[in-house]
N, C-alpha and C positions, 0 to 999 in steps of 0.2 A: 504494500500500500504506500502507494507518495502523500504528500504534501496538499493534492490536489484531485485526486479520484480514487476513489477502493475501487477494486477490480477482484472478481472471482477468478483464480487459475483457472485455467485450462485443466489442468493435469494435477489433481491435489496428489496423487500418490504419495511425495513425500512427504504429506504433513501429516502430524500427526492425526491421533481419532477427532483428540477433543475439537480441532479446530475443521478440519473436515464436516464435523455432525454438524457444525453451525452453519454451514453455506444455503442449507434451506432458511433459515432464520435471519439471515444478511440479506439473500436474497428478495426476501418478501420485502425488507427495509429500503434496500434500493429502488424496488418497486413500487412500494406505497407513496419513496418521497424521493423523485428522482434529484431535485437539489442538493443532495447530497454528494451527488456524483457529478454534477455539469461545473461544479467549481463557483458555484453561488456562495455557500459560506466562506469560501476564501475569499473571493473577491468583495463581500460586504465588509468583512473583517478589515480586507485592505483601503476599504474607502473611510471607513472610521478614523482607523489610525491616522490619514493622509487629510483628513478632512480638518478646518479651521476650530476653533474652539478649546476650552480650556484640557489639561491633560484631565482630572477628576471628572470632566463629562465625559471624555472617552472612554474611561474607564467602564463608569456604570452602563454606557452605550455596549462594550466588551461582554461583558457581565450579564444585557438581555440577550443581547446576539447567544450568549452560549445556552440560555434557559431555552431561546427558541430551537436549537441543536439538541439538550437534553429533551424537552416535552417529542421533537421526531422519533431519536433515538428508544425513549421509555417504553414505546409499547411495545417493542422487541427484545428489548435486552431484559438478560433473567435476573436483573437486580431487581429488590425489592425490600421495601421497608422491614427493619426487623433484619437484614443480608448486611452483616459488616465488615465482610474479609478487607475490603479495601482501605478500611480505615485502620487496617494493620500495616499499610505499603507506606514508604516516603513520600509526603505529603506536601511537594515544592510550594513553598509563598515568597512572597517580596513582603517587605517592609510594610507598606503599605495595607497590605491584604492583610499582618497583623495587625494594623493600627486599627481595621474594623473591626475585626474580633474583640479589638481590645475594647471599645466604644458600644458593641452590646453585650459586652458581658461585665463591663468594668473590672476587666483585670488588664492590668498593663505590660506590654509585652515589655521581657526581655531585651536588651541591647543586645543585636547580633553583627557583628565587624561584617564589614565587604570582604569578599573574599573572590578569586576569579574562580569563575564556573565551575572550569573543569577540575577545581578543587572540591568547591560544594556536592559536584553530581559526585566523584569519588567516595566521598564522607557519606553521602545518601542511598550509597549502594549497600550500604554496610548497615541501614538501620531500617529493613525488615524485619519486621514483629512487634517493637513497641506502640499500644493502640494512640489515635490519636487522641490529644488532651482533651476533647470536647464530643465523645462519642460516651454517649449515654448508659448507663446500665442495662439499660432496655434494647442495647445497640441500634439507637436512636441518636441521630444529631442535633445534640443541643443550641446548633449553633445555624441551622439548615438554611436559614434566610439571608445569613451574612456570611454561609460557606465561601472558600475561594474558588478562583476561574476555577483549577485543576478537578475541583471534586462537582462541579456541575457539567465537565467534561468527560468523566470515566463511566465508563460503562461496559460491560460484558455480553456478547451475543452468545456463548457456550452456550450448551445446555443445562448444564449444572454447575449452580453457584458456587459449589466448592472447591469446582478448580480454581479459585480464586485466593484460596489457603494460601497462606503465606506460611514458611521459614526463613532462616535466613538467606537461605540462596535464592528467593523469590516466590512467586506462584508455584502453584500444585500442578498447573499446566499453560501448555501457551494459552492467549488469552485473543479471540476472536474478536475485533472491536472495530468501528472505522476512526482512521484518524483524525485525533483529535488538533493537528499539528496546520488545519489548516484556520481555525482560532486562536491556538495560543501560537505559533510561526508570529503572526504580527501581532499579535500580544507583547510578547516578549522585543520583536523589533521599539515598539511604543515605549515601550518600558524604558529600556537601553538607548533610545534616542533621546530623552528626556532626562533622565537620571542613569548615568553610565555607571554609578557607583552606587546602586540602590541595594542594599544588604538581601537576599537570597538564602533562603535554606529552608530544612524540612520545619513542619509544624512546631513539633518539639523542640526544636531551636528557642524559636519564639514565645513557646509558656511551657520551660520544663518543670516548672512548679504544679502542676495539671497533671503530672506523670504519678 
C-alpha cells in the first residue's frame, strides 16, 4: 500500500492467513467508499495544510478530515468498543496533541526534549505493551473526544481483533489496514513546516505519571 491508493494483490500467496482473510473485508470498503482509493483524502489533506489560515485551525481542520476517514473506515474494521489491543502499541503525539489532553483532563503534561525522529521512532519500537495512560478500566477511552490524529486513524480490517495483541516485538499478526499515511504524510509535513523542533514521542512520554 502507498501513500496514495491501497490496492489488493494480484497474487496474495505470500501473505500471510490473517491478512489474506481480510481482502473480502477491504474489498467491500473500497467498494462502499471509492474515495479512498482515487487519492481524495490525500489531496484534501494537502489543500488544508497549503491552505491560508492560522496553524490551530489546520489543525482541528486535520483532526475532522480524519473523523470523516474513521466514520468510512468503522463499519469495516473489526474494532470495537470494549477492543483495546491498540492502546497497548506506541502511541506517536507532538507536543501539542499533549497540550489537549492536558486541557481536558487537567493534568499537565510532562516536558518532553526534541529529539530527531529517527531517534524517537527507535525508542518507540521498544515500548510495546505499556497501556496507554488514558485507557479506561472498562478498556474505554477516557479521553475519546480529545484523542490524537494517530488513534482516530488506526484501525484493523483482520478478522479477528486479537491479532492485534501486542508483545514486545509487536502485533500477534500483520495487520490488514488502509493507509493511514495519506493524512498524517501532510500532517506531519504541517507540523514540521511550522515548528521544526516540536517535541514528538509516544503517549507515555507525555503523562508517565498515568502509568
Amino acid at each position: 500500500m502507498n501513500d496514495s491508493q491501497t490496492t489488493i494483490p494480484d497474487n496474495p500467496d505470500s501473505f500471510t492467513a490473517a491478512i489474506k482473510a481480510a481482502y473480502p473485508r477491504m474489498a467491500a470498503l473500497l467498494e462502499a467508499h471509492p474515495e479512498i482509493n482515487n487519492g481524495n483524502f490525500r489531496s484534501q489533506a494537502t489543500a488544508i495544510a497549503m491552505e491560508n489560515g492560522s496553524l490551530k485551525s489546520k489543525r482541528k481542520k486535520f483532526f475532522e478530515l480524519a473523523d470523516v476517514f474513521n466514520k468510512a473506515t468503522g463499519k469495516f474494521a473489526v474494532c470495537k468498543k470494549g477492543c483495546a489491543h491498540c492502546c497497548y502499541m506506541p502511541t506517536m503525539i507532538y507536543a501539542h496533541e499533549a497540550d489537549i489532553l492536558g486541557q481536558a483532563t487537567g493534568i499537565k503534561p510532562a516536558p518532553v526534549p526534541y529529539r530527531d525522529r529517527s531517534v524517537v521512532l527507535a525508542d518507540a519500537v521498544r515500548q510495546f505493551g505499556p497501556p496507554c495512560p488514558f485507557l479506561g478500566k472498562d478498556n474505554s477511552c477516557t479521553v475519546y473526544d480529545h484523542r490524537p490524529l494517530i488513534c482516530r486513524l488506526h484501525h484493523s480490517l483482520n478478522n479477528n481483533p486479537d491479532d492485534c495483541v501486542v508483545s514486545e516485538s509487536g502485533t500477534k499478526a500483520p495487520i490488514a489496514k488502509i493507509d493511514a499515511d495519506v493524512i498524517e504524510a501532510p500532517y506531519h509535513a504541517l507540523v514540521l513546516r511550522h515548528a521544526s523542533r516540536e517535541p514528538w514521542g509516544t503517549i507515555q512520554m507525555f503523562f508517565p505519571n498515568r502509568l
